[in-house]
N, C-alpha and C positions, 0 to 999 in steps of 0.2 A: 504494500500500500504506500501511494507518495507521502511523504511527509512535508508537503512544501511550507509552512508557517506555523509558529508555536499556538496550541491550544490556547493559550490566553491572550494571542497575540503577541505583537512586539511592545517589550515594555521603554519607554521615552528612558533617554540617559544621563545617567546619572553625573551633573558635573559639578554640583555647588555641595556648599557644605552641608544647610539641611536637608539637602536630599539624601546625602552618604550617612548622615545620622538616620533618617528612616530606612532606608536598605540595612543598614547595620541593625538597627533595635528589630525590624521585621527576620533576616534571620540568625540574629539570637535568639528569638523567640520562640522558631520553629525549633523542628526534632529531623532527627538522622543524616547519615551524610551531606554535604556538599557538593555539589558537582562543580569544577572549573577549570576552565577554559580563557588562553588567552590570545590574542592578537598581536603580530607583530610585524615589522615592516622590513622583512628582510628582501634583501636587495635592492632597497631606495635609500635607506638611512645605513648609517654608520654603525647605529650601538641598535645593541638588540632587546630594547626596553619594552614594554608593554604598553600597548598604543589605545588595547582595552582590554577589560575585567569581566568574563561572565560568568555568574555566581546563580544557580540554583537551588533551593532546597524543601523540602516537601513543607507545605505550610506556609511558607515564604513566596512562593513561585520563582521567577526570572528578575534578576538585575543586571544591566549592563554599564560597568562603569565605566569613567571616560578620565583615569589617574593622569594623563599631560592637562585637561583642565582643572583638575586638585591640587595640578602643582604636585603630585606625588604624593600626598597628603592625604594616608588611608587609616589614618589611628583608630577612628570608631569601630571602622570592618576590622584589622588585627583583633580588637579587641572581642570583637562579636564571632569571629570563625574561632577563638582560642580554644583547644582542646577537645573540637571536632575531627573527624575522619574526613578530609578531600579526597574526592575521585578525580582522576585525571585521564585521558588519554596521550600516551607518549609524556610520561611528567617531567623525562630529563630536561624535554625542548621547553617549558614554562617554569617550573621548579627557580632558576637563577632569574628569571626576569620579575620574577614575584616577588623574590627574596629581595630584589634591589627597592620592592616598595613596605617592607616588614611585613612579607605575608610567607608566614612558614608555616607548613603543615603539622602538627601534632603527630596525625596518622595518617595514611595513603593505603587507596587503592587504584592500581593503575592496569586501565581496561586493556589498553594495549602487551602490557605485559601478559596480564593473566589473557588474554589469547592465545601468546605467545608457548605458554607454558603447559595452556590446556589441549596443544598441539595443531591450533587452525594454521593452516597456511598462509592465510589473507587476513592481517589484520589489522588495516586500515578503519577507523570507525566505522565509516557508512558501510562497507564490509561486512563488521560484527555487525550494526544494527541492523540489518537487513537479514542475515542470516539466521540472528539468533530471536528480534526481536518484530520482522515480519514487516520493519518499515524501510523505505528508500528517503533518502536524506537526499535535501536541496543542498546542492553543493556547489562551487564555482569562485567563492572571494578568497581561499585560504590567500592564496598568492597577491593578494591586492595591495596597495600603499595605503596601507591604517593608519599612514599618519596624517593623512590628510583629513579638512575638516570643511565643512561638516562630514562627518560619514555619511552615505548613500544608503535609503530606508532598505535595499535589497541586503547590502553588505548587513545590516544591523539585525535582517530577518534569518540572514545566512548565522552570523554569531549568537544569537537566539537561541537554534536549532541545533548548535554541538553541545548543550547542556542539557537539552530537553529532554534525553532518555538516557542521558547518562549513568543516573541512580540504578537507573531498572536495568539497563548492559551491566550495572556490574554486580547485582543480585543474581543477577541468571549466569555469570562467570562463578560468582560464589559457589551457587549449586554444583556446577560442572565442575570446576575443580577440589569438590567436597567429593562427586564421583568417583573421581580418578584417585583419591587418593594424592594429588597435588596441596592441597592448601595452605599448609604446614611449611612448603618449599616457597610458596606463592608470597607469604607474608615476611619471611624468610627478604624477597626479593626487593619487595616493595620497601621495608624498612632500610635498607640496603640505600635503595634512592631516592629515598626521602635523607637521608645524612650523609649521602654521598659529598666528598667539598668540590667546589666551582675546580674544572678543568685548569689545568696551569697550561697557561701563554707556552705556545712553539717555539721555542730555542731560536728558529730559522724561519718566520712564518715566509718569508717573501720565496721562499724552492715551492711552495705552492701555487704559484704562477704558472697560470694554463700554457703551457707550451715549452716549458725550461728544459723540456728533457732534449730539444735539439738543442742545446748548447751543451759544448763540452771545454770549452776555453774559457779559463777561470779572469781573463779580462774583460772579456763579456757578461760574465756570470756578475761581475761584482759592477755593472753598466745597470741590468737588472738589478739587482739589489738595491742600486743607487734609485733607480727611477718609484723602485716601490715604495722606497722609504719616504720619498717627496710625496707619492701620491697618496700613503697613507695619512699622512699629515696634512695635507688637502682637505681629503676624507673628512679627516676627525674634524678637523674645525668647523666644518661647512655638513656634519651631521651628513654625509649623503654616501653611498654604497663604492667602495671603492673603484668598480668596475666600470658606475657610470660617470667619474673623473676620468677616466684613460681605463681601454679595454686591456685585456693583457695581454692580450696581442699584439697593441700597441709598443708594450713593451720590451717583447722579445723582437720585434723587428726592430725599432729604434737602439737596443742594444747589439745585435747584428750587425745594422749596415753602421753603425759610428758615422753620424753625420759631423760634419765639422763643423759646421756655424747654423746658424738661424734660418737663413734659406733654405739648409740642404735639409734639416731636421722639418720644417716646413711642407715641402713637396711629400714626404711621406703620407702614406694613407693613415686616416685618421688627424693627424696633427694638422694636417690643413682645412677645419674647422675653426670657426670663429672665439668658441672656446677655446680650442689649443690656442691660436694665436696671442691671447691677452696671459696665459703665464708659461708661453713657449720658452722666457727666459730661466724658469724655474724648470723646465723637462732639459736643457741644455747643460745648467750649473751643474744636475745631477749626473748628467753622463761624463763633463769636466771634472769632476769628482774623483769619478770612478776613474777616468783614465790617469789620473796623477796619484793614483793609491799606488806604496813601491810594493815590489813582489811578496814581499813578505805580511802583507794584507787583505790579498787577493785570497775569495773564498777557497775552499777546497771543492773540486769538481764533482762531487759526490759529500752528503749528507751524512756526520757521524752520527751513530746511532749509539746511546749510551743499551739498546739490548744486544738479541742476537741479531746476523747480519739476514738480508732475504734470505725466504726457506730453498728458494730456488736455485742458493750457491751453496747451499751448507752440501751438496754429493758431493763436491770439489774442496771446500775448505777442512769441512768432517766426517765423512763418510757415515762412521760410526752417531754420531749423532743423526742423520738426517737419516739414515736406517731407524733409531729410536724415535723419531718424528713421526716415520711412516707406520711405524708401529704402532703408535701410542691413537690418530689418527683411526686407524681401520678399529682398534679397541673404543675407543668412543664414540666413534659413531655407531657400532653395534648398540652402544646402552642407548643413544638418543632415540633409536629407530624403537631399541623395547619399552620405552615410557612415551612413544610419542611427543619427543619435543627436538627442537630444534639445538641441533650440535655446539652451538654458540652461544644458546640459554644455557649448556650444561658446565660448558667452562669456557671461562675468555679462550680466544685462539693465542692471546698475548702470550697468555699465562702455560697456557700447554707448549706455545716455543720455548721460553723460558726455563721452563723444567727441562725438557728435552736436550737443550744446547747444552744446559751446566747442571745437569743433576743435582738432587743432597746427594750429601756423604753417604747418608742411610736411604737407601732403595726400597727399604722395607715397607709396606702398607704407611706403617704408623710412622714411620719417616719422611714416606709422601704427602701423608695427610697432613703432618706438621707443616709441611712447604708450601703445600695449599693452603692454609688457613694465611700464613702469612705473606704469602700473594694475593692474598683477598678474598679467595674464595669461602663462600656460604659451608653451613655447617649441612645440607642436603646437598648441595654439589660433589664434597669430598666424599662422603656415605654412598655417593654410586660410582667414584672416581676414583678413590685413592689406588682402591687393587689393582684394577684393572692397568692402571697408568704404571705401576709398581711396577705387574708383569713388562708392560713394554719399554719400560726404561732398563730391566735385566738380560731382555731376551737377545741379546748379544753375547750374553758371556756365559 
């Protein structure tokens, strides 16, 4: 059945103060989870803050707030979600953009994961909810620039609609993985990323530039570097997507062909644009930059990696490790296929390199599961992993 607009309508948004105090006193008042969802403006803007707030809860209905006209300013809702259970779908992607306005979960459930776990293939929401709950979701604004304002009554019926059954998807995940015999492992998970900390910043972010892998001349490589650091700084200032300052395509040709002055840098594609032209001075400084850095500055042509190196060199650098790769590999994937879940819900692929390259000392079960625990893995992950991993880390010798 379509689901195109919320049963009670779209409700108007919340931007002043006594409205965030009635959203807040309405659900405090209510009972049982929260469902939330948020909006964000990735690939227009620079920072990836929350553009809006949608908050459902039974008794309460729908709130959508609007934290850039709060000024950020959410003290009554922290105060009124405090010590409730949030439902999320995908809560890594919201979890940090929340937390930049004081809104941390107490407890989590996240619908995305317990899909995950209860072994669907497809679990994207309108996915589950269709699947499990018999509706088809109006879809179409995820991707849109939330930070524009006013919002568009469609985009606000679209953010409406990802809370609206949220409660009820994840009673009926409840069930199912009460079924299976999962739930134990489920909350396990969810706890996990609800106090997961914010990702740490990339050592190197600018080697993820769409196209650096045809460069192999480390006076080039640090042309790029140069250029991304100017355009990140661009970026930040001017709050806007780095991509749409200069593509990165951009950058890898301009750091290829080394133009020598303003003309030549000019004529390239893309740069002769009317925006390039007014800070054409600023894409030139950075490749004079780069070219006056002495040898001893220039990046290294290749990315070090504080783990192991690709799996796909370890036959040549260690044979005997990447033998205990392939091993450890065909063993767990065996157990994911016997619990029906997904091989990379059962253990990080990080975390299974890692043992593999550099073993513990002790191989034994209760050696592995020591090494597990403190590479992070969950107390149900080791319980189906430790053995099996044991055997494939011995079965060389």
């Amino acid at each position: 059945m379509p689901l195109t607009e919320p049963a009670d309508g779209v409700p108007p948004v919340v931007a002043d103060a006594s409205a965030l105090r009635r959203a807040a006193s309405a659900l405090a008042g209510a009972e049982g989870p929260v469902a939330v969802d948020t909006e964000r403006a990735s690939g227009y803007r620079y920072s990836q803050r929350a553009y809006l707030v949608q908050l459902r809860r039974q008794g309460a209905g729908t709130w959508l707030v609007d934290p850039i006209a709060l000024g950020g300013r959410l003290d009554p809702l922290v105060e009124a979600l405090d010590g409730t259970e949030w439902v999320l779908h995908a809560a890594s992607q919201d979890l940090p953009c929340l937390a930049e306005l004081g809104l941390r979960p107490s407890a989590l459930f996240d619908t995305e994961l317990a899909g995950r776990l209860a072994g669907f293939e497809r679990v994207a929401l309108g996915t589950l909810v269709e699947r499990l709950l018999g509706y088809r979701l109006e879809k179409g604004h995820g991707a849109a620039d939330w930070s524009r304002r006013p919002l568009p009554a469609d985009w606000l019926n679209y953010a409406a609609l990802d809370v609206e059954l949220l409660v009820e998807l994840r009673d009926v995940l409840e069930q199912e993985l009460k079924r299976q015999g999962k739930l134990a492992w489920a909350l396990e998970e969810f706890e996990a990323a609800r106090t997961a900390p914010l990702p740490r910043p990339r050592s190197e972010p600018w080697r993820r530039t769409s196209g650096i892998h045809r460069i192999r001349n480390p006076r080039q490589l640090a042309a790029v570097r140069s250029l991304w650091e100017a355009r990140d700084a661009i970026a930040r200032e001017r709050d806007i997507a780095p991509g749409r300052v200069l593509p990165d395509s951009a950058l890898v040709e301009a750091a290829v062909r080394n133009p020598a002055d303003e003309a030549a840098l000019l004529a390239l594609p893309v740069f002769r644009g009317r925006a390039q032209r007014r800070v054409v001075g600023v894409w030139l400084g950075a490749l004079q930059r780069a070219a006056a850095l002495p040898r001893s500055e220039l990046p290294e042509t290749s990315q070090q990696h504080d783990g192991p190196p690709p799996a796909n060199r370890w036959a040549d650098k260690d044979p005997a490790a990447a033998a205990r790769l392939t091993a450890a590999r065909a063993a767990l994937t065996a157990v994911a296929q016997a619990h029906t879940l997904p091989v990379e819900n059962l253990l990080l692929p990080d975390l299974v390199r890692r043992t593999c390259w550099q073993p513990p000392a002790d191989t034994s079960p209760e050696g592995v599961a020591a090494a597990l625990r403190e590479g992070g893995a969950r107390d149900w992950q080791v319980q189906l992993t430790a053995e099996v991993l044991s055997g494939a880390l011995t079965s060389d010798s």
